[in-house]
MILUM-357584 format. One record per residue: residue in three letters; x, y, z of N, C-alpha, C, CB in turn. Coordinates in steps of 0.05 Angstrom, whole numbers, plus 32768, in hexadecimal, padded with zeros to 4 digits. Glycine has a CB too. Layout:
alaXYZXYZXYZXYZ
...
//
This chain:
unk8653891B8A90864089078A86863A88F28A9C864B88F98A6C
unk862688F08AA2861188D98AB7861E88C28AAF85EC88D48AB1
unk862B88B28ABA8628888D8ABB860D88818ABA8633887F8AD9
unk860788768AA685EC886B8AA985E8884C8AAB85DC88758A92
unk860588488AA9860688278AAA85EF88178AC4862B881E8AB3
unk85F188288AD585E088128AF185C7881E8AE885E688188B1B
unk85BE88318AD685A988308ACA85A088168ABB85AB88438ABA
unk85A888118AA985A488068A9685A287EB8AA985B7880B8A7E
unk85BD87E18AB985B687D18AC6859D87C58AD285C087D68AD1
unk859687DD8ADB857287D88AEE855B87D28AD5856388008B02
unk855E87E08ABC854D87DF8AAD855187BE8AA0855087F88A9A
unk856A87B18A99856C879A8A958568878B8AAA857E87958A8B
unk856C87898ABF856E87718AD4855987738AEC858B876F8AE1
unk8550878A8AEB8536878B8B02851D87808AF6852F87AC8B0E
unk850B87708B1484F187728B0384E587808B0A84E187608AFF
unk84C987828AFD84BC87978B0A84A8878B8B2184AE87AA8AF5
unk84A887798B2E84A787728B4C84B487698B58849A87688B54
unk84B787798B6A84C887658B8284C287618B9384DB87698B8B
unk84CD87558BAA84BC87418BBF84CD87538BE084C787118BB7
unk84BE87648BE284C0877C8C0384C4876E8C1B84A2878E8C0D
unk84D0876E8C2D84E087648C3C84DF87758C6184FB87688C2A
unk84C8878D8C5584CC87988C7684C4878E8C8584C487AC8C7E
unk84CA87898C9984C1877E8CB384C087618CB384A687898CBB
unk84C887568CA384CD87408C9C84E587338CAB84D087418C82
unk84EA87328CC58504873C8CD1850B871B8CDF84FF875B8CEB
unk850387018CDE850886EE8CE7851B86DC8CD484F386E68CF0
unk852B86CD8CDD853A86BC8CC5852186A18CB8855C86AB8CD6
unk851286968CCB84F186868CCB84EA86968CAE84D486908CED
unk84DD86AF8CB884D386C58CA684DB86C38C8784DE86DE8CB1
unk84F386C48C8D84FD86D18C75850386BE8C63851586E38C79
unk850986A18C6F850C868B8C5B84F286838C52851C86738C65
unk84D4867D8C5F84C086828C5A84BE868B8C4184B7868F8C6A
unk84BB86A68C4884AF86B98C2D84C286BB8C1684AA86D98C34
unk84DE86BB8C1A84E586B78C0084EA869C8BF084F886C48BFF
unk84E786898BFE84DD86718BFA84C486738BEA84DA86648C13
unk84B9867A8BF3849B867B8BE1849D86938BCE847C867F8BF5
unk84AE86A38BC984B386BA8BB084C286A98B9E84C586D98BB7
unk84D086A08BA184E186958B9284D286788B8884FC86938BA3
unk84BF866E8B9484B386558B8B849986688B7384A5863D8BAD
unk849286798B7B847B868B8B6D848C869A8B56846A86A28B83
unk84AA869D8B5384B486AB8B3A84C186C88B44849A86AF8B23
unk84BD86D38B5884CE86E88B5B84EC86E48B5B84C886F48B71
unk84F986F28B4E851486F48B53852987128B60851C86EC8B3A
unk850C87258B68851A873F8B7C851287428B8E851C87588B76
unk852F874A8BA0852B87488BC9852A875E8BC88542873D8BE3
unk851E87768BE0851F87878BDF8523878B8BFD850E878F8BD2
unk853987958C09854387998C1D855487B38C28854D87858C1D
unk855587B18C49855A87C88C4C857087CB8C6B853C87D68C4B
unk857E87DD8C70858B87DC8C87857F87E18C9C859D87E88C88
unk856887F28CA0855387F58CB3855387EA8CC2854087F38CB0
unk855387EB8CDE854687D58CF3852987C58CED854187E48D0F
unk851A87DC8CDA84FC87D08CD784FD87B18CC184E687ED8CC5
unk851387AF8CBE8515879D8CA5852887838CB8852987B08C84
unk853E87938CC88550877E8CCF855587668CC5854E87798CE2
unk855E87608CA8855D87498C9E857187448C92854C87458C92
unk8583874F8C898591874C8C6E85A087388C7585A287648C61
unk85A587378C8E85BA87218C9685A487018C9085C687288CBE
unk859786FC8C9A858186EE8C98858086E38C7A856886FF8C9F
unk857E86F98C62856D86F48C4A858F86E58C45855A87138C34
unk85A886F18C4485C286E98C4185CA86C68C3E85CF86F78C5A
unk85C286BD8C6185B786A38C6385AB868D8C5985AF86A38C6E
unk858B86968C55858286908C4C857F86828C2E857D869C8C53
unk859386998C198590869C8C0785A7867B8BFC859586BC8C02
unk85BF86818C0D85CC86678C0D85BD864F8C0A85D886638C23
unk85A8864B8C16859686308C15858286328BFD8584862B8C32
unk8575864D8BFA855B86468BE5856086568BCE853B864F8BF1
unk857D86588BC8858A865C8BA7858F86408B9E85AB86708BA5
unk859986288BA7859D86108B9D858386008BA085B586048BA9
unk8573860A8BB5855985FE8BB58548860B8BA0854D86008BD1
unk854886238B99853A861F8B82854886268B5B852386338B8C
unk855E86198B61857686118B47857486328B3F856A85F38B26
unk857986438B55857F86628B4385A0866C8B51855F86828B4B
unk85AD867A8B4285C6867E8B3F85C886A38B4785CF86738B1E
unk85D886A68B6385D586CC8B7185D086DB8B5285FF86DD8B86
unk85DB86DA8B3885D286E98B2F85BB86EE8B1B85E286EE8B2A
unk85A486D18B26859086D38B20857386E28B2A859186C18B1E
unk858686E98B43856F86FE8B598580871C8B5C856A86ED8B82
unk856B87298B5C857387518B64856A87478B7E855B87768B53
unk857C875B8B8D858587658BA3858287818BAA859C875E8BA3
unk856A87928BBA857A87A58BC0857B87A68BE0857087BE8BB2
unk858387BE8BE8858987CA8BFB858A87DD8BFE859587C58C01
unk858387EC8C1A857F880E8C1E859A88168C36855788178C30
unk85A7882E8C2B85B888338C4785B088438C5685D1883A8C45
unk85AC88398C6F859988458C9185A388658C9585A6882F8CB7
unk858A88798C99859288918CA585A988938CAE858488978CB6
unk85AE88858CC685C7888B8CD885E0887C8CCD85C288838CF7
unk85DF88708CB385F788738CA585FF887E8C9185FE88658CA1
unk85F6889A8C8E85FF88AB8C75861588BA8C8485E788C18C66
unk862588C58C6C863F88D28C74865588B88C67864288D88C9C
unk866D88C58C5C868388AE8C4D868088948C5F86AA88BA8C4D
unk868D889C8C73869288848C898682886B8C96869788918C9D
unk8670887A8C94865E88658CA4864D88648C8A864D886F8CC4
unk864A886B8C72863B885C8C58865188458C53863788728C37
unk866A88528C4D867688348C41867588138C59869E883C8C38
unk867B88278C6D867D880E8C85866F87F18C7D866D88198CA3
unk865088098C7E863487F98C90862B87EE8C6C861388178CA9
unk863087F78C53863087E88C37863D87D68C33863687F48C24
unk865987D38C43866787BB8C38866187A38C4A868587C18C35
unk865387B08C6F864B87998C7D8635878E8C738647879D8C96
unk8623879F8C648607878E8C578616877D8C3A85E787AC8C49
unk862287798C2E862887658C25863E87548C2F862987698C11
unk864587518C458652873B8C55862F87358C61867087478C70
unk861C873B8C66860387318C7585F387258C5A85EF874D8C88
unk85F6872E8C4285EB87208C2785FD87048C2385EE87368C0A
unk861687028C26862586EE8C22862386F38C00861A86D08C30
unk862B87108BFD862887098BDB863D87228BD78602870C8BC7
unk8657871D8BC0866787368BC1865587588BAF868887298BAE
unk863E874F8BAC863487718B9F8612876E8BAA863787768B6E
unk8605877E8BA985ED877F8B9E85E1878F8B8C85E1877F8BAC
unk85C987838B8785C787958B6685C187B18B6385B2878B8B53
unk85AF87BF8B7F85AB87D68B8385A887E18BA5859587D98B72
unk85B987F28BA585C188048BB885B588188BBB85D6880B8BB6
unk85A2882C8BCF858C88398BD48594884C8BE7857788288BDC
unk859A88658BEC859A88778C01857588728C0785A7889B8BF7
unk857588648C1D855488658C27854788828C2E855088538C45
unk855688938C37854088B28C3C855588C38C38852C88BA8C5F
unk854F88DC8C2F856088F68C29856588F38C49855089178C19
unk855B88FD8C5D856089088C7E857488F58C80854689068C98
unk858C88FF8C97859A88EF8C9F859F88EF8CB785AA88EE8C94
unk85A888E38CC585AD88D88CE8859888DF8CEF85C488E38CFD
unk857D88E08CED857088EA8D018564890A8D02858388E58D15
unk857A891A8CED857989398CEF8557893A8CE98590894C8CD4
unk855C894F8CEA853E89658CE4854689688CCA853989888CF7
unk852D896B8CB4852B89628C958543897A8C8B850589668C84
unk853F89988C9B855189B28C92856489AF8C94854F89C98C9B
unk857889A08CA6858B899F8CAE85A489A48CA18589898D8CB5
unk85AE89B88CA285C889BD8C9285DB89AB8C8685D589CA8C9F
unk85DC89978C9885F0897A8C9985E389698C8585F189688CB9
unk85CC89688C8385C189548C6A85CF89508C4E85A6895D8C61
unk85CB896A8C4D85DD89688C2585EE895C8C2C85EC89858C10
unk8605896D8C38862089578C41861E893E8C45862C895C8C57
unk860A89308C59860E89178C5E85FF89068C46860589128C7A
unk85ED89188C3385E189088C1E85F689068C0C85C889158C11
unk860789168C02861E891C8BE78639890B8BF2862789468BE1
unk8643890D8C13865688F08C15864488D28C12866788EF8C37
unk862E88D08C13862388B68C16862288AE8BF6860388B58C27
unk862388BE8BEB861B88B98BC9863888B58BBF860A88D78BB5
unk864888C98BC1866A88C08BC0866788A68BC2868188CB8BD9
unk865D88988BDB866A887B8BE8865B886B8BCE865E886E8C10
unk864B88718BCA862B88698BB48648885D8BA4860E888C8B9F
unk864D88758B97865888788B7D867388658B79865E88978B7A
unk868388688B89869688578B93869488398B918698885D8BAC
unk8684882F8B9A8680881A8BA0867288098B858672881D8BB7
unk865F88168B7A865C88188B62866D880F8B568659882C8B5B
unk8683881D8B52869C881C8B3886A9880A8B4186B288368B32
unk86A888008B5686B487E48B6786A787CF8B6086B187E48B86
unk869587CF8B5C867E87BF8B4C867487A88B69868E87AB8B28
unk867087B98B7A866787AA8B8E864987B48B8E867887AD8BAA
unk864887CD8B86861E87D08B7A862587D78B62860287ED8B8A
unk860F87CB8B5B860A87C68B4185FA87DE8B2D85FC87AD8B41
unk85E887E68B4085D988068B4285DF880A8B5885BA880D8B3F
unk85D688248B5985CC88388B7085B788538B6D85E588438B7A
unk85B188528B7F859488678B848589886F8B98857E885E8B7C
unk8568887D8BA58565888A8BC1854E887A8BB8856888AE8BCC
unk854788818BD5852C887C8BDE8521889C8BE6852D88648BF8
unk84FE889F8BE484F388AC8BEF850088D08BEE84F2889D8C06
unk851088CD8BDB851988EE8BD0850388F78BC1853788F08BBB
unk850389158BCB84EC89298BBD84FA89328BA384E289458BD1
unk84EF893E8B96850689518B79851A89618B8184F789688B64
unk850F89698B8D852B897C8BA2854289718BAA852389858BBF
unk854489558BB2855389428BBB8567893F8BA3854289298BC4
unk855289368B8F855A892C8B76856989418B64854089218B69
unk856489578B63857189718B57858889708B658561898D8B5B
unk858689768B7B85A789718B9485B489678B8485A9895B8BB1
unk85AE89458B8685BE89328B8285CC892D8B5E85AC891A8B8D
unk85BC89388B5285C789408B3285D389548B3385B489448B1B
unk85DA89668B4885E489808B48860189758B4885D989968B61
unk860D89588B52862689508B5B863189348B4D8624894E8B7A
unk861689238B54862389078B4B862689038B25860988EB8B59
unk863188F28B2A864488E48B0E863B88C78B0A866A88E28B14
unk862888C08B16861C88A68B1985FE88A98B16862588998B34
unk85F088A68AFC85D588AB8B0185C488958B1285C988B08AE8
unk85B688A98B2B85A888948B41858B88868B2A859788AB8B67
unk8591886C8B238589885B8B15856388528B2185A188458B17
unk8560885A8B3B854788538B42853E886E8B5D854A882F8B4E
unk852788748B628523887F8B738504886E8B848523889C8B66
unk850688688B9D84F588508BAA84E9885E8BB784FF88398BB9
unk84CF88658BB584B1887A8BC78496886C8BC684AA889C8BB6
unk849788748BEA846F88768BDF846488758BCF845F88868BE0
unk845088728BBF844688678BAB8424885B8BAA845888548BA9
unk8418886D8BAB83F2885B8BA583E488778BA183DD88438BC9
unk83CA88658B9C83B4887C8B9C83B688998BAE839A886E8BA7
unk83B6888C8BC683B688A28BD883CE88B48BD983B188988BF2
unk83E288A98BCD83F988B58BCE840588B58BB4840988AB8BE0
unk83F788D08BA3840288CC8B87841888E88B7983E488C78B74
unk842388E48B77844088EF8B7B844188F78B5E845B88D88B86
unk843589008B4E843388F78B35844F89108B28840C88FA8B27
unk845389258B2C846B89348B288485892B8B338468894C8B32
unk848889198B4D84A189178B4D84A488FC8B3D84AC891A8B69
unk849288EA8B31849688D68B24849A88DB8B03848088C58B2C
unk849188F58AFE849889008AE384B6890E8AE0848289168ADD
unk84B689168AF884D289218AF684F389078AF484D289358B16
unk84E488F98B0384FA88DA8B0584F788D38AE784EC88B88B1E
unk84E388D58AD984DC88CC8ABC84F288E28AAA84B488D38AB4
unk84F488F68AAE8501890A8A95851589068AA384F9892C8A8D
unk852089028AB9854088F68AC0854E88D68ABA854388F78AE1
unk853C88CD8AB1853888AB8AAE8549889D8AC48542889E8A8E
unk853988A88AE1853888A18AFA852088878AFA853188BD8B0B
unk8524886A8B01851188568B04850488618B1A851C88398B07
unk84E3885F8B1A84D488668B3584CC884C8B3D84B9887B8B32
unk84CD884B8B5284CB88348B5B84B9882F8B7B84E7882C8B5A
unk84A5881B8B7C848D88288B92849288148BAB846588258B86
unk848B88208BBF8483880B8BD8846988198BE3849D88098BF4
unk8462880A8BF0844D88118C038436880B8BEE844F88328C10
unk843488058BD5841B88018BC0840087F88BD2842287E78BA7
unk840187F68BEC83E487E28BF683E087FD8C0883E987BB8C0B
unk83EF881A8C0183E788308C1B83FF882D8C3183C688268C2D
unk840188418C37841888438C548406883D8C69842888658C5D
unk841888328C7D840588258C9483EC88308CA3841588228CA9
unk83F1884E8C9F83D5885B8CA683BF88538C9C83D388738CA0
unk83C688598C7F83B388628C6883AC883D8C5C83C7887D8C4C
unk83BE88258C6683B388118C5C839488028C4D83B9880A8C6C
unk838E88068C6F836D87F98C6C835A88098C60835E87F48C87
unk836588298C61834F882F8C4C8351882C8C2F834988488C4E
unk8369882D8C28836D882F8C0A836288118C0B839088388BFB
unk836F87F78C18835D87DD8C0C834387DC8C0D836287C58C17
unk833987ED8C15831587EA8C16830988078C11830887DE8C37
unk8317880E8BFA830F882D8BE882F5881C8BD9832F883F8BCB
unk82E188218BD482CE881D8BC182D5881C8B9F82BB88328BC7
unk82E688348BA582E688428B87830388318B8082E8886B8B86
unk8315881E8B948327880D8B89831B87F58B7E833A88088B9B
unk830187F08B9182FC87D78B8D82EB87D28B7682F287CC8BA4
unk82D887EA8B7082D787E68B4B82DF87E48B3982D187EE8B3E
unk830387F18B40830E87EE8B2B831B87D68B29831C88008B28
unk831D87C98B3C833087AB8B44831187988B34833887A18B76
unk82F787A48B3C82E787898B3482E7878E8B1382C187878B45
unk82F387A78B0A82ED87B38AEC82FE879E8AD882F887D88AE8
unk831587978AEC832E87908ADE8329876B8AE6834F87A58AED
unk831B876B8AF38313874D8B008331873E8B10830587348AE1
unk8335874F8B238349874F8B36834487528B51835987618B30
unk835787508B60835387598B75836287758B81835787468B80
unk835387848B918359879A8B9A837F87A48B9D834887988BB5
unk838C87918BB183AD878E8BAB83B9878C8B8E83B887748BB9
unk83AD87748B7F83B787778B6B83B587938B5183B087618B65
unk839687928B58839687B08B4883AB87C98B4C837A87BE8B50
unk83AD87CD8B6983BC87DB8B7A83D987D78B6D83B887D18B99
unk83E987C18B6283FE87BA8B5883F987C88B3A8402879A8B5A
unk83E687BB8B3183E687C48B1483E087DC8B1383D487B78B03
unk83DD87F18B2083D688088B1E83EE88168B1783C888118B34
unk83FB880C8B27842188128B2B842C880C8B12843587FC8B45
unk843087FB8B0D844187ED8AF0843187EF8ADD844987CD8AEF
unk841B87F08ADC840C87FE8AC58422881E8ABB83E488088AD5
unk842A88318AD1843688418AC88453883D8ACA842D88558AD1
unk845B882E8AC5848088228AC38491882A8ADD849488348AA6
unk847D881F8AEE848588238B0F848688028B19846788398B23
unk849A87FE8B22849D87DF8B2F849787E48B5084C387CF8B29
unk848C87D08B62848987CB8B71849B87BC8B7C847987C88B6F
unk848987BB8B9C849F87A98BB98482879C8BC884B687C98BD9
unk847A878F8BC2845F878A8BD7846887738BE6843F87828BC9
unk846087688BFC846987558C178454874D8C13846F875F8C37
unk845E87318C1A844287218C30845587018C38841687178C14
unk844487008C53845086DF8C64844186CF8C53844886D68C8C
unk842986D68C45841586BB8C36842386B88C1D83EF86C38C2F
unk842C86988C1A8433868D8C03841D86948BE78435866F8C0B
unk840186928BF983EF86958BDB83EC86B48BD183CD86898BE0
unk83EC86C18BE683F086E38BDA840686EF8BCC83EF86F78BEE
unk842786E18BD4843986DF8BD4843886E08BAC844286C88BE9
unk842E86CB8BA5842B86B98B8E841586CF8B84842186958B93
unk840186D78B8183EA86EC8B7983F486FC8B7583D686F48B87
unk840387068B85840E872A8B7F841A87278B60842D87398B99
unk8426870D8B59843487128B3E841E87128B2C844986FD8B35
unk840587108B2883F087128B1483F1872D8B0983D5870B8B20
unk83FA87418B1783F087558B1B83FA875F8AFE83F887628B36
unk841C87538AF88427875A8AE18418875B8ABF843C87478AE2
unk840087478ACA83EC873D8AB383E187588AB283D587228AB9
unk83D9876A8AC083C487758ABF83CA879C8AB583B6876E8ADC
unk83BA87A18AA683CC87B88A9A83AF87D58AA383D787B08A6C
unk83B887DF8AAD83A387F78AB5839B880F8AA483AC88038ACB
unk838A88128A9C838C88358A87839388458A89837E88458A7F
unk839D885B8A8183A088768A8F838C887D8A9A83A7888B8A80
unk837188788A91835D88888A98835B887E8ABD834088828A80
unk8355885F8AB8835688578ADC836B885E8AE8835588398AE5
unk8387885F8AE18396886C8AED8396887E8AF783A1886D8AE6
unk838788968AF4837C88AD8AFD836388AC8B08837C88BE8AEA
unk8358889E8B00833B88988B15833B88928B30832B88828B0D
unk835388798B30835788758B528366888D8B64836B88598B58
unk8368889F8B5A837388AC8B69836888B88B7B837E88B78B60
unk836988BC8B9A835888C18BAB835488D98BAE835D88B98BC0
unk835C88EA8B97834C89048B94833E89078B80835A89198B93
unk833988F18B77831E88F48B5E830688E58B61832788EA8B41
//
């Protein structure tokens, strides 16, 4: 029988926005913007061990000053975190998990993330993967029952991943964190997270860096954003949580920062839900 407790966890204590953190990599930066999330009402960080993120130590800091500055208490904010390619395997998962919360200055966080099935670097086939995916989930699990995460889950796993990983664990992975928009609509592996009551959970909602500028200046988004009397990002949000998908969207602007939460107001049809899709 599955543990579903860090389930239930995520379903009680997550919201369904949170405030994305990549590249967000200055301590300036990072008190900034979550300064202004936290003055706008967010209460989830979304963070990662990545070099592209380099922050956790930063947000850790930080957080010391603008938790009493804005009268909220560590277990009034989610926390997550992703553990980096090149630390899967027992050893170097538990290591480099227990140094990210000595860099949070907080003894747990609320969700724990294998960021990509691939590990060190291998080639996606790599024989060594399962192995280094199934000790990294051990450490998952472990730590878990330690109650130093509170959940745990992957990032960017296909079903295949996900079949693996129910083939072994004893801990149901409570969230799964992917791509996510028009252009990238995933719509089977997000059904499949659904009949596992796997949380799907999106980044990239504004397009992956390629595909950005076009998806913000799709025509066929922007009727539907003027349909809903929004704006194009926000629609882009509501498109997402319209189907019980939470987001991660970034921004350095205090006033966009603050907008993106409208988005929660806004509820999309099935029917536009399928309309934006860049194959229709």
């Amino acid at each position: 029988m599955l543990d579903k407790t860090g389930r239930e966890y995520v379903r009680a204590k997550m919201p369904m926005i949170g405030f994305g953190t990549f590249q967000v990599s200055t301590e300036q930066d990072i008190y900034a913007t979550i300064d202004a999330a936290f003055s706008a009402g967010y209460r989830f960080i979304d963070s990662a061990q990545d070099p592209k993120y380099n922050n956790e130590h930063h947000i850790g800091k930080v957080l010391k000053e603008l938790l009493p500055k804005h009268n909220l208490k560590r277990e009034e904010i989610f926390i997550t975190t992703k553990l980096r390619v090149e630390n899967q395997g027992y050893e170097k998962a538990e290591k480099s998990i227990l140094e990210s919360l000595q860099k949070f200055q907080t003894d747990y966080v609320d969700l724990l993330l294998i960021h990509f099935p691939g590990c060190n670097r291998n080639d996606p086939n790599d024989p060594r993967n399962p192995v280094a995916r199934r000790e990294s989930w051990e450490v998952l699990e472990k730590l878990y029952k330690e109650k130093k995460l509170r959940s745990i889950g992957v990032s960017n796993y296909e079903i295949s991943h996900l079949e693996e990983l129910l083939g072994h664990a004893t801990v149901l992975p409570a969230v799964n964190q992917c791509e996510y928009h028009p252009y990238y609509y995933t719509k089977d592996l997000v059904k499949y997270c659904e009949s596992k009551d796997i949380h799907f959970q999106a980044y990239s909602s504004f397009g992956s860096e390629c595909k950005k500028e076009v998806l913000l200046s799709d025509p066929k988004i922007a009727t539907l954003a003027k349909k809903y009397g929004t704006s194009v990002t926000n629609f882009l949000l509501a498109w997402a949580l319209s189907q019980g998908i939470s987001v991660l969207p970034r921004s350095r602007n205090p006033a966009h920062v603050k907008e993106n939460l409208k988005a929660l107001d806004i509820k999309v049809s099935p029917e536009d839900i399928e309309a934006a899709r860049a194959d229709n």
